[in-house]
N, C-alpha and C positions, 0 to 999 in steps of 0.2 A: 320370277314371272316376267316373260316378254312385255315389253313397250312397244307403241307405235306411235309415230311424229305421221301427226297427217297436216298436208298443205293444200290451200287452197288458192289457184294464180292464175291471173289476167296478164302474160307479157305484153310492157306497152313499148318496149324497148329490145327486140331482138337481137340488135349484136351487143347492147350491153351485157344484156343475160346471159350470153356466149361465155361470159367471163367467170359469173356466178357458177354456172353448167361445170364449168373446168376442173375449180376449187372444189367443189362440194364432195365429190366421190370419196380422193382421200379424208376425207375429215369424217366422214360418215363411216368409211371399214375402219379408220385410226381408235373409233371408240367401239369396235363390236358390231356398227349399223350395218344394216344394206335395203337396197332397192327393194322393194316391191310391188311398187306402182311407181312409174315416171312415166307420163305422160299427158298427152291430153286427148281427146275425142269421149271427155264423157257423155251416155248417155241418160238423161233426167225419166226416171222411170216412175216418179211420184213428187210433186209439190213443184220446188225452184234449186238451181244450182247455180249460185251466184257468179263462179269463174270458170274460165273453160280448160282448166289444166291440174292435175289432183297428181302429189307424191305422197305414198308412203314408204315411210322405212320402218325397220322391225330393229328394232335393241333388243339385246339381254335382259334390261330391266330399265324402271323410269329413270333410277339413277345414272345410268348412261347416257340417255337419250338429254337427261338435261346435260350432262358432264360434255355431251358434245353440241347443244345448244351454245355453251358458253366459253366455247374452248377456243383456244387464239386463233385458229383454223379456220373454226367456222366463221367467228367475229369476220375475218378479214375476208371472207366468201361473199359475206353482207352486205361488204363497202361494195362490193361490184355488183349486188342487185337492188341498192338505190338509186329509184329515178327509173329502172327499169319494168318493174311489176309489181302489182299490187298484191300484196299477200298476208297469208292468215295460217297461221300453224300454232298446231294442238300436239297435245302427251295425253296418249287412252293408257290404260294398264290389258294387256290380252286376257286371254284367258288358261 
């Protein structure tokens, strides 16, 4: 069953992000991921949306999506979006 890694991000730091942005592709196809949402101009269609920039990626399964949560790649993606953005990321299970 697919996984999805959803983010929730305020950049207060745009060219450190730059750095984050670089890193993160390969680490994301290294374990199976990809894009399917990267960006921001969400539109709030009911209630409140805390930040203004939302990624999803799709894995193969949760054990991927953590397997690239914690995998030396991404760790070292991390150092370069400290200090940069505020952020919030989840693991749904699809359907």
């Amino acid at each position: 069953m697919s996984a999805f890694v959803i983010a929730s991000v305020n950049v207060t730091d745009p060219e450190k992000y730059k750095g984050y942005m670089a890193l993160t592709p390969a680490a994301i196809a290294k374990h199976g991921g990809k894009f399917v949402v990267r960006g921001g101009n969400p539109e709030v269609l009911e209630g409140e949306w805390p930040r203004s920039r939302v990624v999803v990626l799709e894995f193969p399964s949760r054990e991927a999506a953590k397997t690239f949560y914690d995998s030396v790649d991404y760790t070292e993606a991390k150092k370069h979006r400290e200090g940069a953005a505020e952020f919030s990321m989840i693991v749904v299970d699809g359907l």
